[in-house]
DOKE-556896 format. One record per atom (N, C-alpha, C): x, y, z; atom name. Coordinates in pm, 1 decimal, decimal comma. Layout:
u | v | w | at
X | Y | Z | CA
...
// end
This chain:
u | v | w | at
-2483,4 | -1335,3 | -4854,8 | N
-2341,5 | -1334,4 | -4825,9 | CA
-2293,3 | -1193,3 | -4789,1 | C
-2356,8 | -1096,5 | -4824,5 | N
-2294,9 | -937,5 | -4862,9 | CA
-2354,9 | -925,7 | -4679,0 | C
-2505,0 | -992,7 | -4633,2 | N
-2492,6 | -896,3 | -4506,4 | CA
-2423,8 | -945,0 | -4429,1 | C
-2394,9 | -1064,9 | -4411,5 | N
-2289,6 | -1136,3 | -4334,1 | CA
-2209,1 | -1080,3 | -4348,1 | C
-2078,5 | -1066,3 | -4433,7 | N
-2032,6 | -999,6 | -4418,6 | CA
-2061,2 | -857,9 | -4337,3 | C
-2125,8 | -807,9 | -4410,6 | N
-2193,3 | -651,1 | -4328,8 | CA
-2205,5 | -653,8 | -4197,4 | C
-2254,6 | -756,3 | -4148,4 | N
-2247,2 | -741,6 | -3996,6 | CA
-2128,4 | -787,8 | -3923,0 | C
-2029,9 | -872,6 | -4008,2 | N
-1925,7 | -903,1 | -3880,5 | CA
-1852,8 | -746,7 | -3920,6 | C
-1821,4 | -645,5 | -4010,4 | N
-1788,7 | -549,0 | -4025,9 | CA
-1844,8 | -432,7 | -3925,7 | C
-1993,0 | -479,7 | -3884,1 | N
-2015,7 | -369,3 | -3770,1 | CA
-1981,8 | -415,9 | -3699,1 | C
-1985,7 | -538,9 | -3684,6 | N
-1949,5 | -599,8 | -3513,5 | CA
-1795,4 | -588,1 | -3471,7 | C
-1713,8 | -579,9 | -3545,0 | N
-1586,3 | -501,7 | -3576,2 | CA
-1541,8 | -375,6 | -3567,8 | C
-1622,9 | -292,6 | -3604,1 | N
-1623,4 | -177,1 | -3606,4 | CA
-1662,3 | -143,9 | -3407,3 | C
-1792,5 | -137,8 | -3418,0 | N
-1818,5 | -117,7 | -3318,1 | CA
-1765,9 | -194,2 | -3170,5 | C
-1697,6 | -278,0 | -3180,6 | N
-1594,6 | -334,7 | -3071,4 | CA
-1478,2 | -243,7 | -3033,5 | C
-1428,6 | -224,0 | -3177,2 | N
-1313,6 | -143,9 | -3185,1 | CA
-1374,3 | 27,8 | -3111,4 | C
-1454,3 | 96,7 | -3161,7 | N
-1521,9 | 181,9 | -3114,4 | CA
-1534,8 | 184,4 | -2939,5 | C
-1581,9 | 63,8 | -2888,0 | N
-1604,1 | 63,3 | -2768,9 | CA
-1468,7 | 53,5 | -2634,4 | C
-1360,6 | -39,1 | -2728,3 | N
-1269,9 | -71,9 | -2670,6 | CA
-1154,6 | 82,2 | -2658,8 | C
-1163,8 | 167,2 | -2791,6 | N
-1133,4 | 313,6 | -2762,4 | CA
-1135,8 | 397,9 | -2696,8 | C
-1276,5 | 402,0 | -2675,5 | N
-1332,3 | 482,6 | -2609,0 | CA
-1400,4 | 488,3 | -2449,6 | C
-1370,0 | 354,2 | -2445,8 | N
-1424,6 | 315,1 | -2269,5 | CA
-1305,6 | 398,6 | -2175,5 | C
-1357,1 | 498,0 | -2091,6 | N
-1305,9 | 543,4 | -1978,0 | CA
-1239,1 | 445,7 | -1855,6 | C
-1249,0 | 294,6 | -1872,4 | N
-1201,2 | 275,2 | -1737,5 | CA
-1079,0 | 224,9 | -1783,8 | C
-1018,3 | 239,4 | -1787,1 | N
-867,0 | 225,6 | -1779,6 | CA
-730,2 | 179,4 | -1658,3 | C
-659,8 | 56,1 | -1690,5 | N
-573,7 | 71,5 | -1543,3 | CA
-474,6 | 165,9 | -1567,5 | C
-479,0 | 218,7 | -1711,4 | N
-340,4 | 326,8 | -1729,6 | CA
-386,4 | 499,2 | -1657,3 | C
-512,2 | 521,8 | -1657,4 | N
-537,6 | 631,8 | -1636,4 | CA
-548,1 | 603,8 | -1453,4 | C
-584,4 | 499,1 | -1378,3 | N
-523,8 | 495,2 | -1222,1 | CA
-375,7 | 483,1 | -1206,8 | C
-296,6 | 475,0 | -1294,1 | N
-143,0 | 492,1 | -1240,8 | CA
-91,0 | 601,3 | -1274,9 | C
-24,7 | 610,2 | -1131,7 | N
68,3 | 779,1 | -1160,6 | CA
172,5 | 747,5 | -1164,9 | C
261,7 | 757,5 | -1272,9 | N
421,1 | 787,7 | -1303,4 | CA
496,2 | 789,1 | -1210,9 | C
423,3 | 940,4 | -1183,1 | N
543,2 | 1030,1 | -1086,5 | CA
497,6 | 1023,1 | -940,2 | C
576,2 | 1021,5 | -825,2 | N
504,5 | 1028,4 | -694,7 | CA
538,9 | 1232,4 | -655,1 | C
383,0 | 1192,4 | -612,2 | N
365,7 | 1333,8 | -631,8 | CA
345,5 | 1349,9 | -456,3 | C
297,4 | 1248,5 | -425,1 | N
286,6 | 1275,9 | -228,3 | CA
382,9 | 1346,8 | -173,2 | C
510,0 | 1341,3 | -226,6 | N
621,3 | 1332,3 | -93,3 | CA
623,7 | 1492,7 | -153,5 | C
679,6 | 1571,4 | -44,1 | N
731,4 | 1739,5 | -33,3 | CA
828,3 | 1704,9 | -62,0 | C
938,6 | 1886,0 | -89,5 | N
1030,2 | 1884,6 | -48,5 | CA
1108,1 | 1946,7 | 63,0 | C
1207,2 | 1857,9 | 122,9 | N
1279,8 | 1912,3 | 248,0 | CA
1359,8 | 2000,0 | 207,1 | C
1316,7 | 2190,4 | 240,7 | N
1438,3 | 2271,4 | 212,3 | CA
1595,5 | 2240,0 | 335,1 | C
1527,9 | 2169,3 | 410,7 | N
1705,6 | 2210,7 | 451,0 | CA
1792,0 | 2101,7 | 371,2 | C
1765,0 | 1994,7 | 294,2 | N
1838,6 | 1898,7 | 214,8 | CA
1860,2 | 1988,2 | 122,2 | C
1831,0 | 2065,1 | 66,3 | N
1879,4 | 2198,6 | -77,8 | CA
1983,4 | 2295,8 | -7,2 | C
2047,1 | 2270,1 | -85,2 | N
2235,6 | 2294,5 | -96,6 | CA
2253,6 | 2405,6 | -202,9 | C
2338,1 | 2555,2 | -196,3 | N
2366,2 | 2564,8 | -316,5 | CA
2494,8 | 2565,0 | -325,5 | C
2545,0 | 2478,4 | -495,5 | N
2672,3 | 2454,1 | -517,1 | CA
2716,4 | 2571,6 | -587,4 | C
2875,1 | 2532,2 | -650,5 | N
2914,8 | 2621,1 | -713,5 | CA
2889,4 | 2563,6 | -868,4 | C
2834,4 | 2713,8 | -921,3 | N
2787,0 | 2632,0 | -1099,6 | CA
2943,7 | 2712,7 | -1146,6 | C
2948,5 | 2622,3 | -1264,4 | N
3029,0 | 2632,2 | -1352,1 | CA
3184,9 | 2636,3 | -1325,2 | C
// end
């Protein structure tokens, strides 16, 4: 009874382990921010602060 147990505990363990630590990720191919586009200086304006 004790290794049964024992093994669904590795098999648990080590799932969890794998599912951590695997590099492929769809979060690490998405970018947030769009980083392609420049910026147009003649659209930059300066206002009056304060």
């Amino acid at each position: 009874m004790k290794t049964k147990f024992y093994l669904y505990l590795l098999a648990a363990v080590s799932s969890i382990l794998f599912v951590s630590c695997n590099p492929d990720s769809i979060a690490d191919e998405d970018n947030p921010y769009q980083t392609e586009q420049g910026v147009n200086k003649k659209d930059i304006t300066r206002g009056n602060v304060g």
